[in-house]
MMTF fields as JSON, N, C-alpha, C and O atoms, coordinates in Angstrom:
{
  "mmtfVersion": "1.0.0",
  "mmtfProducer": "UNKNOWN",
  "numBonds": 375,
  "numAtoms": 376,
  "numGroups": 94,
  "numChains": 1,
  "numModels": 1,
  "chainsPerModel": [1],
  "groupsPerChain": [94],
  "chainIdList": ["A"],
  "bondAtomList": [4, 2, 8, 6, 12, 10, 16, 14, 20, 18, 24, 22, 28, 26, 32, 30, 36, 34, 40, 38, 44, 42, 48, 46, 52, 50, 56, 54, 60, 58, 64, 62, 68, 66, 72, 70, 76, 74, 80, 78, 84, 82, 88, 86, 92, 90, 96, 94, 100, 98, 104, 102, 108, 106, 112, 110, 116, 114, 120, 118, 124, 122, 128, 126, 132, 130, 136, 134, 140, 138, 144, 142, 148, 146, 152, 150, 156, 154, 160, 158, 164, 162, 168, 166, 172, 170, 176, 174, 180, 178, 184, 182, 188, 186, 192, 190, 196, 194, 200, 198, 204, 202, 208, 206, 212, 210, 216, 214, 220, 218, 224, 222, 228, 226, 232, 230, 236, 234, 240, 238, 244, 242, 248, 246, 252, 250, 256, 254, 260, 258, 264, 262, 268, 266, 272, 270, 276, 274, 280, 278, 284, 282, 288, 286, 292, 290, 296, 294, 300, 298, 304, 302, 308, 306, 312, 310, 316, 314, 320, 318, 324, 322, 328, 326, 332, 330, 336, 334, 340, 338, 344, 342, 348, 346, 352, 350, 356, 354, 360, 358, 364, 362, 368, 366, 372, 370],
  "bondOrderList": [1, 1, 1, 1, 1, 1, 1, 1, 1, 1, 1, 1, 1, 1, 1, 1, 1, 1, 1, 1, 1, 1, 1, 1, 1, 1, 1, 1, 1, 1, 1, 1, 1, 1, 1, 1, 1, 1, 1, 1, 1, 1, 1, 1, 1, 1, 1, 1, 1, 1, 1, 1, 1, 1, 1, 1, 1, 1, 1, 1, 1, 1, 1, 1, 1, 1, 1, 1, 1, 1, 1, 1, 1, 1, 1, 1, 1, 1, 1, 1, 1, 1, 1, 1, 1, 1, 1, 1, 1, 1, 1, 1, 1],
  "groupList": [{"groupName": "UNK", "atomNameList": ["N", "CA", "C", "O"], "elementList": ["N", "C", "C", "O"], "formalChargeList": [0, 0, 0, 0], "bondAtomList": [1, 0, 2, 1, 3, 2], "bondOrderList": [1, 1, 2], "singleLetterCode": "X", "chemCompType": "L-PEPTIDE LINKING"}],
  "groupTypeList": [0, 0, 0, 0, 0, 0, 0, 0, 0, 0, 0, 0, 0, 0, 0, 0, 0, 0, 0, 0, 0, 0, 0, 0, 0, 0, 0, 0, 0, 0, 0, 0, 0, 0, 0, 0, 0, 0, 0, 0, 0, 0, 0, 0, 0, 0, 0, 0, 0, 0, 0, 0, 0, 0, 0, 0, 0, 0, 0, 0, 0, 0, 0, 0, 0, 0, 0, 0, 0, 0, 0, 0, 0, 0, 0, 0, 0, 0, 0, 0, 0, 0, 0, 0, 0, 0, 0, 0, 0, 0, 0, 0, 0, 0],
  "groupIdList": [1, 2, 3, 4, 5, 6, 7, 8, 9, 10, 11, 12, 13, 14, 15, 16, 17, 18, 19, 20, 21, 22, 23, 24, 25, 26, 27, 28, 29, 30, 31, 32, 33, 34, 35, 36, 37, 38, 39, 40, 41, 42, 43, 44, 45, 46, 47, 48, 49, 50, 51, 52, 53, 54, 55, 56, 57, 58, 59, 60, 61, 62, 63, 64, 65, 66, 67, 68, 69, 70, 71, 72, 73, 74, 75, 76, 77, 78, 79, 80, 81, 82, 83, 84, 85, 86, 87, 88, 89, 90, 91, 92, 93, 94],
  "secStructList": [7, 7, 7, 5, 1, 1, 7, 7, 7, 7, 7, 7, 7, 1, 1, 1, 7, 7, 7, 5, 7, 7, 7, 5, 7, 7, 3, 3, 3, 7, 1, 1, 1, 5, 3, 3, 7, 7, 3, 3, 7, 5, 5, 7, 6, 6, 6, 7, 7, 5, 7, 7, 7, 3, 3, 3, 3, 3, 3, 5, 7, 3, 3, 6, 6, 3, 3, 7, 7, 7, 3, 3, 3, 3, 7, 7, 1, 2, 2, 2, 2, 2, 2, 2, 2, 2, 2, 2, 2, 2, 2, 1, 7, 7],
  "xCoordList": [33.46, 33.024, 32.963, 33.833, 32.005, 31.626, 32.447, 32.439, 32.887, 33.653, 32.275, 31.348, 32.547, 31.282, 32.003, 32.81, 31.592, 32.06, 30.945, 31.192, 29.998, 29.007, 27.823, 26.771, 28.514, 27.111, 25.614, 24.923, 25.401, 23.636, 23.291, 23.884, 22.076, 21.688, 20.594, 19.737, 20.402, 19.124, 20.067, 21.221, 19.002, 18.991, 18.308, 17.8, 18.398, 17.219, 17.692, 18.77, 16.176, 15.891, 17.074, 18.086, 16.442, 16.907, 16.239, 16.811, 15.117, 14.292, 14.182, 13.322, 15.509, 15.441, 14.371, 14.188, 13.802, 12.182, 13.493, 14.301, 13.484, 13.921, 13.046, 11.842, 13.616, 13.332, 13.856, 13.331, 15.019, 15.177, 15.633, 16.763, 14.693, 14.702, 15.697, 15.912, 16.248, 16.882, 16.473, 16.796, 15.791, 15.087, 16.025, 16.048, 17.0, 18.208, 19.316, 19.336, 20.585, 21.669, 22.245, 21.617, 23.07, 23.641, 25.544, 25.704, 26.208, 27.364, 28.072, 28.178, 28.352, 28.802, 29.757, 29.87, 31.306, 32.416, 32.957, 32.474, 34.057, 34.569, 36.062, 36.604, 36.607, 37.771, 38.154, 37.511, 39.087, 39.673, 38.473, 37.646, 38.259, 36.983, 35.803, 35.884, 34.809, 33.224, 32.582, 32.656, 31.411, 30.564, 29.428, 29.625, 28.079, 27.047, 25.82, 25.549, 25.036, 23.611, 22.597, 22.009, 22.159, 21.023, 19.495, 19.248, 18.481, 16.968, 16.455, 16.532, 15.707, 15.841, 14.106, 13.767, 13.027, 12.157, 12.31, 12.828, 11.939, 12.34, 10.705, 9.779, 10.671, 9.403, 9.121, 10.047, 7.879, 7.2, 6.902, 6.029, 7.543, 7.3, 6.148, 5.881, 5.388, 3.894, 2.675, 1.775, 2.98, 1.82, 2.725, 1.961, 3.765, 4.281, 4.728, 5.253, 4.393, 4.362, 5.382, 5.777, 5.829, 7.128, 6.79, 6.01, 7.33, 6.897, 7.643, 8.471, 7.462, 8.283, 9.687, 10.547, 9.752, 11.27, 12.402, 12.148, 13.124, 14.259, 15.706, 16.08, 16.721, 17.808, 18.996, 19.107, 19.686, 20.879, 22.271, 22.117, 23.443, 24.402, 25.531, 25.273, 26.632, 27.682, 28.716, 28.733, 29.957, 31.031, 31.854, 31.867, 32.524, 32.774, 34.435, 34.851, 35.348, 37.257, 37.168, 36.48, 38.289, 38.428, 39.45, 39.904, 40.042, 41.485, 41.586, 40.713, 42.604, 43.426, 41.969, 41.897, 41.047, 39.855, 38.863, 38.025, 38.604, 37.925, 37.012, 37.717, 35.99, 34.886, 34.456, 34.041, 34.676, 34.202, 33.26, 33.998, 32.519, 31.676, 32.717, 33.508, 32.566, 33.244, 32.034, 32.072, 30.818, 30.523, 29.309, 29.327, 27.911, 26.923, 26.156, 26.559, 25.243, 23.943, 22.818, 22.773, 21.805, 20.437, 19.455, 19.519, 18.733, 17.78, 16.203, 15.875, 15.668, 14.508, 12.98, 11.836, 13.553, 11.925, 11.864, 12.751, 10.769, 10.771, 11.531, 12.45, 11.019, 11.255, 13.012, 13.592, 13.456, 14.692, 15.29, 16.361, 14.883, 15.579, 15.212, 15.857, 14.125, 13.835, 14.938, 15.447, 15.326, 16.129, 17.469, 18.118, 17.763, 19.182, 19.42, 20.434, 18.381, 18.42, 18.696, 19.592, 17.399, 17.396, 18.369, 18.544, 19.174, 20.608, 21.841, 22.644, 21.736, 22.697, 22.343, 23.142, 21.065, 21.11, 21.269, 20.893, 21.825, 21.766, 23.151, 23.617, 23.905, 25.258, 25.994, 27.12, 25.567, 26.17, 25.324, 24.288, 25.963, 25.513, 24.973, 25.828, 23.929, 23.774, 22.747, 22.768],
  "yCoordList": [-45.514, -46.586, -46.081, -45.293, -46.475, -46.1, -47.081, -48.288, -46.781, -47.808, -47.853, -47.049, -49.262, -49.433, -50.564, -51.344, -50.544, -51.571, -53.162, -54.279, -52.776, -53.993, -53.901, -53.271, -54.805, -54.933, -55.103, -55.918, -53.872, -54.331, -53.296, -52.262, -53.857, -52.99, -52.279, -52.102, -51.841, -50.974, -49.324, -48.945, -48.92, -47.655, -46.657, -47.153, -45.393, -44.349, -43.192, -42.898, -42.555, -41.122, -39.741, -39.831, -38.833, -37.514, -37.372, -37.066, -37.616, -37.045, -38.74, -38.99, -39.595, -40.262, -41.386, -41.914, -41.646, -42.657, -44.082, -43.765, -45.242, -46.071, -46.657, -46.857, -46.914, -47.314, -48.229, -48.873, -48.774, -50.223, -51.124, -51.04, -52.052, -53.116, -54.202, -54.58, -54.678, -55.738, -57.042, -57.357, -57.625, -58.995, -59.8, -59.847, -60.578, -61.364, -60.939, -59.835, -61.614, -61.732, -63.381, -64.276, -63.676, -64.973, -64.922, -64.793, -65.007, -64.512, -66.143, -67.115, -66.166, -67.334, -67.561, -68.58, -66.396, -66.128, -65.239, -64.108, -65.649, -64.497, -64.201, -65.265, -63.666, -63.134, -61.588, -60.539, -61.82, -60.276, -60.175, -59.306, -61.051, -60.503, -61.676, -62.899, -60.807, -61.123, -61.308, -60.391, -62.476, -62.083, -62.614, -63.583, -61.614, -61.467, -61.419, -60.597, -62.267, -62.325, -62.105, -62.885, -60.854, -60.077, -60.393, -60.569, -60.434, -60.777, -59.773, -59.601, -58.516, -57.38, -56.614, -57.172, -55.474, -54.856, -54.113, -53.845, -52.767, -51.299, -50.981, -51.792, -49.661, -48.993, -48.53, -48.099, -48.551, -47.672, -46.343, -46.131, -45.272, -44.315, -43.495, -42.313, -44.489, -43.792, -44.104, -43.365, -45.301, -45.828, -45.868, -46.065, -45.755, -46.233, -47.657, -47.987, -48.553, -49.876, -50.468, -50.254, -51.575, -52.237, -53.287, -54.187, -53.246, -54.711, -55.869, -56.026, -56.723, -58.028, -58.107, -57.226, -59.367, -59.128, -59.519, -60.59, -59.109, -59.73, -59.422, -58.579, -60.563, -60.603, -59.54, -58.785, -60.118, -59.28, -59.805, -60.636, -59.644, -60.61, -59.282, -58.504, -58.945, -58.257, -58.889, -60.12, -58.011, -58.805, -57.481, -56.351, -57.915, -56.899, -56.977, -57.958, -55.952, -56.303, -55.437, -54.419, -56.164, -55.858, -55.084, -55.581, -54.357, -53.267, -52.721, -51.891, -53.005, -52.099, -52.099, -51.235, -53.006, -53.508, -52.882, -52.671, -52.28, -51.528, -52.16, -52.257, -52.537, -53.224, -51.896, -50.845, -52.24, -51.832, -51.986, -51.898, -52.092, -52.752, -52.699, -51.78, -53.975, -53.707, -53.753, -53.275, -54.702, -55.312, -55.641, -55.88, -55.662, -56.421, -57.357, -57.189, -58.12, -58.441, -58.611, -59.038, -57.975, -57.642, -58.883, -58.941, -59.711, -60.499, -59.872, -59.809, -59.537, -58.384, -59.196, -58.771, -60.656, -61.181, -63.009, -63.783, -63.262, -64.823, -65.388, -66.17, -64.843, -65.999, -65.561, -66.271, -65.038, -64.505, -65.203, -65.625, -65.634, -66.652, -68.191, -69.226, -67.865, -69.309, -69.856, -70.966, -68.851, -69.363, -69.717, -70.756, -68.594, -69.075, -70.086, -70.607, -70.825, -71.851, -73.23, -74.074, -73.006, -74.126, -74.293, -75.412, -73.392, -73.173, -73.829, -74.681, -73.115, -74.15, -75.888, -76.768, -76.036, -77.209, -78.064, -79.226, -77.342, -78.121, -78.403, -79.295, -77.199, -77.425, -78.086, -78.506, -78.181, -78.655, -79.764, -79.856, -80.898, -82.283, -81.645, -81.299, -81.649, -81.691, -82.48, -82.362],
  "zCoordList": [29.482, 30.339, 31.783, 32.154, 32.621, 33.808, 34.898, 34.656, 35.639, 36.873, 37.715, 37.811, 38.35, 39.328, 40.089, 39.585, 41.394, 42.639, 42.584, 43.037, 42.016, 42.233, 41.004, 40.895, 40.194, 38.866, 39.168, 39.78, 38.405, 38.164, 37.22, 36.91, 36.785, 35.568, 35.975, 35.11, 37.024, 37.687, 37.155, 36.954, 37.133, 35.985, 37.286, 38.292, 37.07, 37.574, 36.628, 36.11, 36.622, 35.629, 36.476, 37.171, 36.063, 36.563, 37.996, 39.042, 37.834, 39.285, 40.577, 41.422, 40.159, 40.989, 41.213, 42.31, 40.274, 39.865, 39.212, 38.339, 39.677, 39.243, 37.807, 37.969, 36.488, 35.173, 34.936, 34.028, 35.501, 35.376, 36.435, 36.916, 36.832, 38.0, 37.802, 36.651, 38.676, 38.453, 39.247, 40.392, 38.468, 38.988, 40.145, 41.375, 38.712, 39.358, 39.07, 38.527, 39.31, 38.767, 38.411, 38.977, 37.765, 38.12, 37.198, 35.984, 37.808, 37.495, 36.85, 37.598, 35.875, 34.402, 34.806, 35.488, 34.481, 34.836, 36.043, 36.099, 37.194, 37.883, 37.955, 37.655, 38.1, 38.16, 37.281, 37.311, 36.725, 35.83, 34.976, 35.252, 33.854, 33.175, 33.768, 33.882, 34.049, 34.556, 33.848, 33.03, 33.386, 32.421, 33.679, 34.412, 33.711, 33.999, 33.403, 32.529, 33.824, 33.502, 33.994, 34.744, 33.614, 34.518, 33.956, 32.763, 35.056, 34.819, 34.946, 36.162, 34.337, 34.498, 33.889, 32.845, 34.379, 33.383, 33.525, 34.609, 32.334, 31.838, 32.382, 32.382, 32.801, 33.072, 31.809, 31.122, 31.347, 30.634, 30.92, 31.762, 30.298, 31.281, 30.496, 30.712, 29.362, 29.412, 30.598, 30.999, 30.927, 31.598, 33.211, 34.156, 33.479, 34.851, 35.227, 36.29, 34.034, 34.59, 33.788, 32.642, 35.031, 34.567, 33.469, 33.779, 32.166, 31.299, 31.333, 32.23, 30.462, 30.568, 31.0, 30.99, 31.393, 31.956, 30.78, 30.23, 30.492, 30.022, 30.417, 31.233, 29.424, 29.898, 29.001, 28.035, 30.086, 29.014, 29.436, 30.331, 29.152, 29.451, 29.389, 28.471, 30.155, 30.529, 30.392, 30.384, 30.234, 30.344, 30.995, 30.507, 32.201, 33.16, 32.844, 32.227, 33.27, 33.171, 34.353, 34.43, 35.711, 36.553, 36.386, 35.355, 36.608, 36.583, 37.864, 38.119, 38.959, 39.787, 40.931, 41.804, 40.796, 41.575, 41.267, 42.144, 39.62, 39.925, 38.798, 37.794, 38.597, 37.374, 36.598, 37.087, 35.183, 34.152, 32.656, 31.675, 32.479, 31.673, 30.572, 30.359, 29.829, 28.288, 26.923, 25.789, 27.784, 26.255, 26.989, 28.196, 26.041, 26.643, 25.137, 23.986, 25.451, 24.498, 25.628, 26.782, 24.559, 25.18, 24.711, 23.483, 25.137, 24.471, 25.581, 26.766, 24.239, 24.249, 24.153, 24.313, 23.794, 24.019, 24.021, 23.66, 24.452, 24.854, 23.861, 24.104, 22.116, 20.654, 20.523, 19.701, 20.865, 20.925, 21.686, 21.251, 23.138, 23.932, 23.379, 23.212, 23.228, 22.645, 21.641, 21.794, 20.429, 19.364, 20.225, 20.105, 21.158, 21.808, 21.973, 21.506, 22.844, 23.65, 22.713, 22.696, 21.909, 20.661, 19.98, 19.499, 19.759, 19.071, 19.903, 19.52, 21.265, 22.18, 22.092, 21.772, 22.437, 22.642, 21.258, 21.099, 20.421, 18.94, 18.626, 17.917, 19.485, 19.719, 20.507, 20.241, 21.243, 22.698, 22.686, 22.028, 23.698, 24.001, 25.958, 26.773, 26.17, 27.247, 28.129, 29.354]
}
């Protein structure tokens, strides 16, 4: 696991070319463990161009101040959020 001072899921290659953007953030949970929700697109690195955006969700453990990723899920496309959503709201009264 990588220590990091400030979450984000922006990525860069070897030669310093950023491959993954980070749209938003919006932080769920804070304290000892973090869970984060990032809005985020991967470059294509056939064509150069950034594609759809999606999410992905973190769950950070603070130790001795220092953030560590423990755990993530990736949701990779609209029908994928879609089911989430439909699923929460089938659960939950909101």
């Amino acid at each position: 696991m990588t220590d990091i001072t400030e979450p984000t899921v922006e990525e860069f290659d070897e030669n310093g070319d950023l491959v993954v953007k980070e749209l938003a953030k919006e932080y769920l949970t804070k304290g000892a463990w973090q869970t984060i929700m990032f809005l985020y697109q991967e470059k294509d690195l056939n064509t150069g161009e950034f594609g759809d955006p999606k999410v992905t969700i973190r769950r950070f453990q603070k130790f001795r101040g220092v953030l560590r990723q423990r755990s993530k899920f990736n949701v990779t496309s609209k029908d994928q959020a879609k089911a989430i959503m439909e699923t929460f709201n089938k659960w939950y009264d909101f």
